[in-house]
C-alpha positions as a LaTeX table, in Angstrom:
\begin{tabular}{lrrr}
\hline
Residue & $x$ (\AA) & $y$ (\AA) & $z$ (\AA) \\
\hline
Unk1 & $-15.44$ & 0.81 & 1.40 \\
Unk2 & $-15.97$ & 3.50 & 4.38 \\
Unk3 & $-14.34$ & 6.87 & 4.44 \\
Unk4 & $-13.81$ & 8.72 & 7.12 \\
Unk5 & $-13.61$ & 12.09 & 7.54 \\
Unk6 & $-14.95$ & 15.10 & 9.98 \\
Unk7 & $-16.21$ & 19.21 & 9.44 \\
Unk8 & $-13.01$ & 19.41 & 12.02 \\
Unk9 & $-10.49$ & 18.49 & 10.11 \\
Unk10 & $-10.81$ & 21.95 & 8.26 \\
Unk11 & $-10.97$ & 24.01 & 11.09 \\
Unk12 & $-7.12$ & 23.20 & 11.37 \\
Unk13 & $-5.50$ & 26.88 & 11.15 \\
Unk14 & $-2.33$ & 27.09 & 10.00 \\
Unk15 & $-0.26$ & 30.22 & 8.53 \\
Unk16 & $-1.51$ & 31.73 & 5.19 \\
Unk17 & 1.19 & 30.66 & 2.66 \\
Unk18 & 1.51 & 27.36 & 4.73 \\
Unk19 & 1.25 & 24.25 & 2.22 \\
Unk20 & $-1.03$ & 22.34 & 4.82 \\
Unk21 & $-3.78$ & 24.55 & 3.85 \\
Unk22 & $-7.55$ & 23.30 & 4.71 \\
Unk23 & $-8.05$ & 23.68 & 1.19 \\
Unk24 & $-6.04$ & 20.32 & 0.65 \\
Unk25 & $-9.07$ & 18.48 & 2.45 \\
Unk26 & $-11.86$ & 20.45 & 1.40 \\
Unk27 & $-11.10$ & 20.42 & $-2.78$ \\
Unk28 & $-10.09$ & 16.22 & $-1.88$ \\
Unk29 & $-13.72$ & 16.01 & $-0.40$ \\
Unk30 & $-15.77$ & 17.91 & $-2.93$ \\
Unk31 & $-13.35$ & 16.15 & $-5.64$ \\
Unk32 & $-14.72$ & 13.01 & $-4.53$ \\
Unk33 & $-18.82$ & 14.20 & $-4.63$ \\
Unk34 & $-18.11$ & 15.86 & $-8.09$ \\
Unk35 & $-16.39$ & 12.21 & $-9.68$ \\
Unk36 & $-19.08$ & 10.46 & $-7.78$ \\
Unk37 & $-17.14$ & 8.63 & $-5.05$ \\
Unk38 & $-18.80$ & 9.91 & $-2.26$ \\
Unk39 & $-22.03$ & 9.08 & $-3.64$ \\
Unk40 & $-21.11$ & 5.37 & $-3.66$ \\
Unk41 & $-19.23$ & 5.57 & $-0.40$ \\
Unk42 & $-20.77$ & 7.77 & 1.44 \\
Unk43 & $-18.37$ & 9.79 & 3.96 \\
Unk44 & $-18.53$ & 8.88 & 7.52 \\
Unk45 & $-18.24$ & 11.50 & 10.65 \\
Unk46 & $-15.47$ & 10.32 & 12.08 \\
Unk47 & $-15.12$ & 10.12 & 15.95 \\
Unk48 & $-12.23$ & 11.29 & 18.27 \\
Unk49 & $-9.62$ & 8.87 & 19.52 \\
Unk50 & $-10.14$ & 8.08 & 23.17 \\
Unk51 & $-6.96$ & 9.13 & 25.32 \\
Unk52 & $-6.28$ & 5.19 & 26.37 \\
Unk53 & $-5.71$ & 4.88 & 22.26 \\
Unk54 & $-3.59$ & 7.56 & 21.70 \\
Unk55 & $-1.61$ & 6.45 & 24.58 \\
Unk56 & $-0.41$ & 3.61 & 23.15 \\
Unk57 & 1.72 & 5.60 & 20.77 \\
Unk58 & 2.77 & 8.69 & 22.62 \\
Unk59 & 3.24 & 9.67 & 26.30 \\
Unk60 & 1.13 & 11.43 & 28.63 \\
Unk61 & 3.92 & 14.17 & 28.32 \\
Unk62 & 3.12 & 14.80 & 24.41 \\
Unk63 & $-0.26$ & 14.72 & 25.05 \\
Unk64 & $-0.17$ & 17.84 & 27.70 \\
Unk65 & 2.36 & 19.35 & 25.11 \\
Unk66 & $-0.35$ & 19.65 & 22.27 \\
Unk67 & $-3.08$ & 20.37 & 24.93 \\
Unk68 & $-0.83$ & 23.30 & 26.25 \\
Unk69 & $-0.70$ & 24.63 & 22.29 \\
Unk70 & $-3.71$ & 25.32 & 21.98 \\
Unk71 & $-3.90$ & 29.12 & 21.63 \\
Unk72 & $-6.11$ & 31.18 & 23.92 \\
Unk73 & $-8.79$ & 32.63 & 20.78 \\
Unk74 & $-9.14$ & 32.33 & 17.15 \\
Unk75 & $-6.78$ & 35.09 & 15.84 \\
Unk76 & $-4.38$ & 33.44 & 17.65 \\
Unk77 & $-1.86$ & 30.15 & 15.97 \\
Unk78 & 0.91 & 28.42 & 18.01 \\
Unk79 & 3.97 & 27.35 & 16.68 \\
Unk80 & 5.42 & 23.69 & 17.44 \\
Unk81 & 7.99 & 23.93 & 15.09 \\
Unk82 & 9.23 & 25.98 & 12.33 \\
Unk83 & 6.57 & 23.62 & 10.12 \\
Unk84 & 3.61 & 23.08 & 12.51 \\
Unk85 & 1.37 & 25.18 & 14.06 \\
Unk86 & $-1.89$ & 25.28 & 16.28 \\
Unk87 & $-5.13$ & 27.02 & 16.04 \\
Unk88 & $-7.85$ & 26.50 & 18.51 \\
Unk89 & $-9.45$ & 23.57 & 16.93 \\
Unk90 & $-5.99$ & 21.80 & 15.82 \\
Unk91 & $-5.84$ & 19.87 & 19.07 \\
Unk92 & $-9.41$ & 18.26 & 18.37 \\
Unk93 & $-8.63$ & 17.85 & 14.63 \\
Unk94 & $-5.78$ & 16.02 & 15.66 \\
Unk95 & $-7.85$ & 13.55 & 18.11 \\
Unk96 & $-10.43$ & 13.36 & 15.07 \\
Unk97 & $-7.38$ & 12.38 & 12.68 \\
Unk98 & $-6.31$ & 9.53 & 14.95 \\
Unk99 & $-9.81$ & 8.52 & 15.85 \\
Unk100 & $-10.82$ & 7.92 & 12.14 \\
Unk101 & $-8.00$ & 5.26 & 12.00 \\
Unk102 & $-8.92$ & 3.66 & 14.86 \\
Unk103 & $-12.76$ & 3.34 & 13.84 \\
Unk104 & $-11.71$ & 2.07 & 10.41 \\
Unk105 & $-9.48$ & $-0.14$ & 12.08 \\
Unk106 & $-12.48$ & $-1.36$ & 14.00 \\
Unk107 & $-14.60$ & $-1.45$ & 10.87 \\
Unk108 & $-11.75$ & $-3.98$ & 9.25 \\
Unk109 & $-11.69$ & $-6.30$ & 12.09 \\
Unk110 & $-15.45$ & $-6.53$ & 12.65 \\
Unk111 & $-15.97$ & $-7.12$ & 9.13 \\
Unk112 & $-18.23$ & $-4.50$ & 8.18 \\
Unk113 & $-15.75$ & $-3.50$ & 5.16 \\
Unk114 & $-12.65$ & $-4.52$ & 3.83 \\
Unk115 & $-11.80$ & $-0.89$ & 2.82 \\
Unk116 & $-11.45$ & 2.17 & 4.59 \\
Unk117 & $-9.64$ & 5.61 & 3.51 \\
Unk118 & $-9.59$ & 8.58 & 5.99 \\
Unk119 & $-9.52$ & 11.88 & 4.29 \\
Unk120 & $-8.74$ & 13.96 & 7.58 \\
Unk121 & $-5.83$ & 16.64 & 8.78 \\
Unk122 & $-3.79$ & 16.70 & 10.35 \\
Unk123 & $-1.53$ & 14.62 & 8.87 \\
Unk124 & 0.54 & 12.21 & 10.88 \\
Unk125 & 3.75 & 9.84 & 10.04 \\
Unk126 & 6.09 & 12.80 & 11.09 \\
Unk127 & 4.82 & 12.56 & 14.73 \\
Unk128 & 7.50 & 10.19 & 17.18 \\
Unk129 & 7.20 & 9.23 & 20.46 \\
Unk130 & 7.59 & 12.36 & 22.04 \\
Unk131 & 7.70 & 15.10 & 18.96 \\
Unk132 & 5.49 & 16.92 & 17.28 \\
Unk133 & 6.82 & 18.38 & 13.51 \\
Unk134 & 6.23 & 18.20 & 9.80 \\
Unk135 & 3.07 & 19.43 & 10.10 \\
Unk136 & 1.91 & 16.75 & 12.90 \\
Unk137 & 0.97 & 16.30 & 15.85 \\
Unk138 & $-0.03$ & 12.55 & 16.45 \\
Unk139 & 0.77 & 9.44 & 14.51 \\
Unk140 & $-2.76$ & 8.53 & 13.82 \\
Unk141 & $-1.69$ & 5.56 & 11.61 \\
Unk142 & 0.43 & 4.62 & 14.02 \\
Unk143 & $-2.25$ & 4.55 & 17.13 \\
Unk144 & $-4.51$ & 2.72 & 14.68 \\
Unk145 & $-1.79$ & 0.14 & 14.57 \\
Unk146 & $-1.46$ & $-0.29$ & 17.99 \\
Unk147 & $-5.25$ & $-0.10$ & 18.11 \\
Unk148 & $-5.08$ & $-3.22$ & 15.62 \\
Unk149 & $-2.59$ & $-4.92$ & 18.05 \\
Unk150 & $-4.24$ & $-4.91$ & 21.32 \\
Unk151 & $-7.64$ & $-6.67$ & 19.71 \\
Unk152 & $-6.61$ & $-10.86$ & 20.10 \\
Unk153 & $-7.13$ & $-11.53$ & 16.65 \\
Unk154 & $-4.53$ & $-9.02$ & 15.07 \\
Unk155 & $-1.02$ & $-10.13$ & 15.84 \\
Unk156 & 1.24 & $-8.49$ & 12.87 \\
Unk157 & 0.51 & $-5.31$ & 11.19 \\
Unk158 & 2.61 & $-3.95$ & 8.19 \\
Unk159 & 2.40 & 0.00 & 7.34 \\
Unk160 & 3.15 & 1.04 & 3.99 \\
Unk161 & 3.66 & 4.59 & 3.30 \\
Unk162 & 4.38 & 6.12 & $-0.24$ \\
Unk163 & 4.94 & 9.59 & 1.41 \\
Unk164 & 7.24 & 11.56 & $-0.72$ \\
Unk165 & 8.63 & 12.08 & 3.28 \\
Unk166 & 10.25 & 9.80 & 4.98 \\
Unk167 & 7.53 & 8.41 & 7.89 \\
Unk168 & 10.31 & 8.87 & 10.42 \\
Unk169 & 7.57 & 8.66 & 13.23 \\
Unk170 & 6.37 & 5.74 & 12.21 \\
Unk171 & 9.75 & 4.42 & 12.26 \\
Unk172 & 10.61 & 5.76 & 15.82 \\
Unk173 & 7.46 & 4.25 & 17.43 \\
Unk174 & 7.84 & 1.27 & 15.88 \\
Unk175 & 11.35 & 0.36 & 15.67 \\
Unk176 & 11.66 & $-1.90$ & 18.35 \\
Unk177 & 8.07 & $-3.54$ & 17.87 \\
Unk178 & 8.64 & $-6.40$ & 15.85 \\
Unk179 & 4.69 & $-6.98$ & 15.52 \\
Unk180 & 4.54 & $-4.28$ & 13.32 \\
Unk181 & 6.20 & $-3.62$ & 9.83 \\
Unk182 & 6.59 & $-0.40$ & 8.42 \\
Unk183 & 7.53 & 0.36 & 4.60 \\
Unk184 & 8.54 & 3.96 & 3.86 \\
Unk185 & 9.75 & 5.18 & 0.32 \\
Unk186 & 11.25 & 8.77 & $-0.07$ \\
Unk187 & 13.01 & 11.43 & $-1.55$ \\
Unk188 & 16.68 & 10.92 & $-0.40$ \\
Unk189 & 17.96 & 13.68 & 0.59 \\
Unk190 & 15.14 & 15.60 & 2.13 \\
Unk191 & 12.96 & 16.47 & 4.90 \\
Unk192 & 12.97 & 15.11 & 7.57 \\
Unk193 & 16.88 & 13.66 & 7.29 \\
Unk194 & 16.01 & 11.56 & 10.00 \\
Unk195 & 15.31 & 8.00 & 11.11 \\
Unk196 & 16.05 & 7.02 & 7.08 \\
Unk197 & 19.48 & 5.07 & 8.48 \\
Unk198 & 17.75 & 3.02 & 11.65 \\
Unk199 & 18.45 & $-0.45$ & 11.13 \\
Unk200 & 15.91 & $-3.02$ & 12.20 \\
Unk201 & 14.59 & $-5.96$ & 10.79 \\
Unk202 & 11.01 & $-4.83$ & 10.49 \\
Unk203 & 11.88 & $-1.35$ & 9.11 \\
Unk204 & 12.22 & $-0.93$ & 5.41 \\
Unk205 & 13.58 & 2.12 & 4.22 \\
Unk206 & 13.02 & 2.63 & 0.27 \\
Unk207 & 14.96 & 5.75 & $-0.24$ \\
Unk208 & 14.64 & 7.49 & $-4.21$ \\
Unk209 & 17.01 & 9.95 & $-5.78$ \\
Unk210 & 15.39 & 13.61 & $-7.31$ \\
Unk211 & 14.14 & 13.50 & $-10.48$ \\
Unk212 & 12.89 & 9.46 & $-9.87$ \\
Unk213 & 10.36 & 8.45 & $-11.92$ \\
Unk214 & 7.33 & 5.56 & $-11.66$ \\
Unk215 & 9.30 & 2.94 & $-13.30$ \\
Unk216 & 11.89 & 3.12 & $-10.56$ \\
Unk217 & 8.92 & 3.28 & $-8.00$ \\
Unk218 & 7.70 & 0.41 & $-8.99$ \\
Unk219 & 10.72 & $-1.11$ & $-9.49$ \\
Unk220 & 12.40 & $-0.43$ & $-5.54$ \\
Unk221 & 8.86 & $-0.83$ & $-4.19$ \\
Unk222 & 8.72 & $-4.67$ & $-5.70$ \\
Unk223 & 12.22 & $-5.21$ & $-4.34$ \\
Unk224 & 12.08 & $-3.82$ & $-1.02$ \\
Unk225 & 8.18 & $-4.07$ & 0.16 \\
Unk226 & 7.17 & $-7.31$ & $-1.40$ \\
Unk227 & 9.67 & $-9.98$ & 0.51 \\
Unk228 & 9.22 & $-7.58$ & 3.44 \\
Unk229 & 5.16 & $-8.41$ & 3.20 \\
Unk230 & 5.98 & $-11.89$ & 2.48 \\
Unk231 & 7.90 & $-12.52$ & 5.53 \\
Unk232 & 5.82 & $-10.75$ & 7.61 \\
Unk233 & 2.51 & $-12.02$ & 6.62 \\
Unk234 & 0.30 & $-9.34$ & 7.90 \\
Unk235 & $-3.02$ & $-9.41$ & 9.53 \\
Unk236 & $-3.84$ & $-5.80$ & 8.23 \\
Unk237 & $-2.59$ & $-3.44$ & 6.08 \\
Unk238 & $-2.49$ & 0.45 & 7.08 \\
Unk239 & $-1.12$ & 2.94 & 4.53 \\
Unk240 & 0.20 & 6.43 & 4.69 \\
Unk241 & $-1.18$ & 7.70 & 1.98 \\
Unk242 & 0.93 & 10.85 & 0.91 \\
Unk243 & 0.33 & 12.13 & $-2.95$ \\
Unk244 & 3.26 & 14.56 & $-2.59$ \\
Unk245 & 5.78 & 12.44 & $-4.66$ \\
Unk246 & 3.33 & 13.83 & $-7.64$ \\
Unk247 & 5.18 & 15.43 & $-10.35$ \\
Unk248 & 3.14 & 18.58 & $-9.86$ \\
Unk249 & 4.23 & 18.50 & $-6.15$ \\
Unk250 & 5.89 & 21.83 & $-4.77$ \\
Unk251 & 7.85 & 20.34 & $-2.33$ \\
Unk252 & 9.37 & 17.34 & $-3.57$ \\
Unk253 & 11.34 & 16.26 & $-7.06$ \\
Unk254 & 10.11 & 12.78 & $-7.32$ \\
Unk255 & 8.43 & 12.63 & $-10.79$ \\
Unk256 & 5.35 & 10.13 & $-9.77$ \\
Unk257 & 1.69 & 10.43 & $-11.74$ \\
Unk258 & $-1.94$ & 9.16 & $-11.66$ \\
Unk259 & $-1.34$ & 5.90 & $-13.01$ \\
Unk260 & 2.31 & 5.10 & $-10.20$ \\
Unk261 & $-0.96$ & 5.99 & $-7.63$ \\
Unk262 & $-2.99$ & 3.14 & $-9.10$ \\
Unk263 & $-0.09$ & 0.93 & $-9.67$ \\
Unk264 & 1.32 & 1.16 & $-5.86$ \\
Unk265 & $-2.72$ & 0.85 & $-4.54$ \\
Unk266 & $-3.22$ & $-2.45$ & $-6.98$ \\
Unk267 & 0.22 & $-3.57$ & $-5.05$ \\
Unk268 & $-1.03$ & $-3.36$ & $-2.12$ \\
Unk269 & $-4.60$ & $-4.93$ & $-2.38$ \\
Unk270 & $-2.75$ & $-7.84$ & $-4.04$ \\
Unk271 & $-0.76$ & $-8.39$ & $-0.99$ \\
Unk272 & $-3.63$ & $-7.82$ & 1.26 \\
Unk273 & $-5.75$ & $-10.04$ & $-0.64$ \\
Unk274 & $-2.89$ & $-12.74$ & $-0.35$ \\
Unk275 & $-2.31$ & $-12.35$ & 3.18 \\
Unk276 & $-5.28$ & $-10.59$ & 5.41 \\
Unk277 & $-8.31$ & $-11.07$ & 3.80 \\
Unk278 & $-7.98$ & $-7.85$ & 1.61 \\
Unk279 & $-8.33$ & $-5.64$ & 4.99 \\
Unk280 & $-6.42$ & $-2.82$ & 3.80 \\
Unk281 & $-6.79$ & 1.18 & 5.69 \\
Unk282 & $-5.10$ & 3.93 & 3.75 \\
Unk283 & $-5.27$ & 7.68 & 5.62 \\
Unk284 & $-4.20$ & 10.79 & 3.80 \\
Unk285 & $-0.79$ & 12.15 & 4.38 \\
Unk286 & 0.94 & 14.73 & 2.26 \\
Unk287 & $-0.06$ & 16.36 & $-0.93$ \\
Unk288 & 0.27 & 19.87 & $-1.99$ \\
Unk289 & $-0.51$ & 20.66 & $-5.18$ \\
Unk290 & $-4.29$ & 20.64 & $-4.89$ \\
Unk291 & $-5.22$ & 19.33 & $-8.50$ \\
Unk292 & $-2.76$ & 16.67 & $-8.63$ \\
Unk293 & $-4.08$ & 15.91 & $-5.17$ \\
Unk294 & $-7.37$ & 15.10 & $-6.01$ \\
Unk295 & $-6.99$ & 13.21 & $-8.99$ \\
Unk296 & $-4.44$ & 11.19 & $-7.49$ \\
Unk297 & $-6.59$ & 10.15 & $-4.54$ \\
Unk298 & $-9.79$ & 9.30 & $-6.94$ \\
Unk299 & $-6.81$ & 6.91 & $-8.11$ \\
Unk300 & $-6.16$ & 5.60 & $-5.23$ \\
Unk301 & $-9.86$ & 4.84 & $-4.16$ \\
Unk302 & $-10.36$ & 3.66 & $-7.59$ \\
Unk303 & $-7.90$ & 1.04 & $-7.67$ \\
Unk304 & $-8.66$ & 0.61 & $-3.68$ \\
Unk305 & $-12.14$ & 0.01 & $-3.70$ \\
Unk306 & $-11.84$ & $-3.37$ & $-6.02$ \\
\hline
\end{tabular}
């Protein structure tokens, strides 16, 4: 397994008080040297995305809009929405975010691993086409997949994201791509409230009611996801990896745990073992409560590293 990651990634500034914290990242990374994961992975500096990558997903237009962000010095943040905001370095974490996805992507189709988790920030399935918002700026798991696409031996790619979000970027970049399947389950109603009711043949939505627990996880994820993959029959798997439908979670009231993280991650390296040769990416998404955030990504590498 390779993770990914980059010093960058915490020199994201956001507001104090702001959930997306750089704390998220850096008690994630030293959680994984303290259980020991990093020892037997070691982490990888990840590299920026080149521009002809992130391309692929958003215009030029977007681009110049995060560019123009960035503030002038460090005491300075910019707001992109009510949610997201820029410090100086946020534009470069942002490239560093995307570029980790599209190195492990690389890494999968080379054959140098069959595993790869990026533990970066910003995070990225709220990005669309053209919009920056819920705390992101570019759909790195979404570049990756178009990364994935344009190499001639990758011709479907399914994304699977257990967000407690809805990925609504993901879903608006890919919605009229039938190479690529995406998979989101969420909290329904809640943030975003958008892009939950578009109706296309390669976009499942897996909404769950507040208060949902991991039995009826498990239970909508096997229904919805699992003829999804089958009909699909992916070359590689890419997950949004959000831990923010965590019981412990401040801004969500889905009542998942530990052992829902290891479930849904066993899930998916069945189907990837059934239908790409295990190739399987997973890049970190939400997750606010810091403690519950850390154990339930030494879950997820637990389960994914098999």
């Amino acid at each position: 397994m390779h993770i990914y990651s980059h010093p960058v990634c915490l020199e994201h500034r956001v507001p104090d008080g702001h959930p997306e914290t750089p704390q998220r990242l850096q008690r994630v990374l030293q959680h994984l040297n303290e259980c020991g994961i990093s020892q037997q992975y070691p982490i990888l500096d990840a590299p920026a995305a080149l521009e002809e990558d992130i391309l692929r997903a958003h215009p030029a237009s977007h681009l110049a809009f995060i560019h123009a962000g960035v503030p002038a010095d460090d005491t300075l943040l910019t707001p992109v929405d009510p949610d997201t905001w820029m410090g100086t370095r946020s534009e470069q974490a942002a490239h560093v975010a995307a570029g980790a996805v599209v190195a492990g992507v690389d890494d999968l189709i080379s054959g140098r691993t069959k595993r790869v988790f990026c533990a970066v920030r910003p995070p990225g399935h709220h990005a669309e086409i053209n919009s920056a918002m819920g705390f992101c700026l570019l759909n790195s798991v979404a570049i990756g997949a178009l990364h994935a696409l344009a190499q001639d031996s990758i011709d479907r790619v399914a994304i699977l994201d257990f967000d407690v979000h809805h990925g609504n970027g993901t879903v608006d970049i890919f919605k009229d791509n039938a190479d690529v399947l995406v998979c989101s389950s969420f909290q329904h109603p809640h943030y975003p409230n958008r892009g939950y009711d578009v109706d296309r043949y390669n976009i499942v939505h897996t909404p769950m009611a507040a208060g949902s627990r991991g039995n009826v996880f498990r239970a909508l994820v096997e229904r919805d996801w699992l003829p999804a993959l089958e009909r699909h029959k992916p070359d590689l798997i890419l997950v949004s990896a959000g831990f923010d439908a965590h019981t412990e979670d401040p801004l969500a009231d889905i009542d998942l745990v530990e052992d829902d993280y290891t479930w849904v991650t066993e899930f998916i390296v069945d189907n990837a073992n059934q239908f790409c040769s295990g190739r399987i990416l997973a890049t970190l998404e939400g997750g606010y409560n810091l403690d519950a955030l850390c154990r339930s990504v030494e879950a997820h590498l637990t389960a994914l590293s098999v």
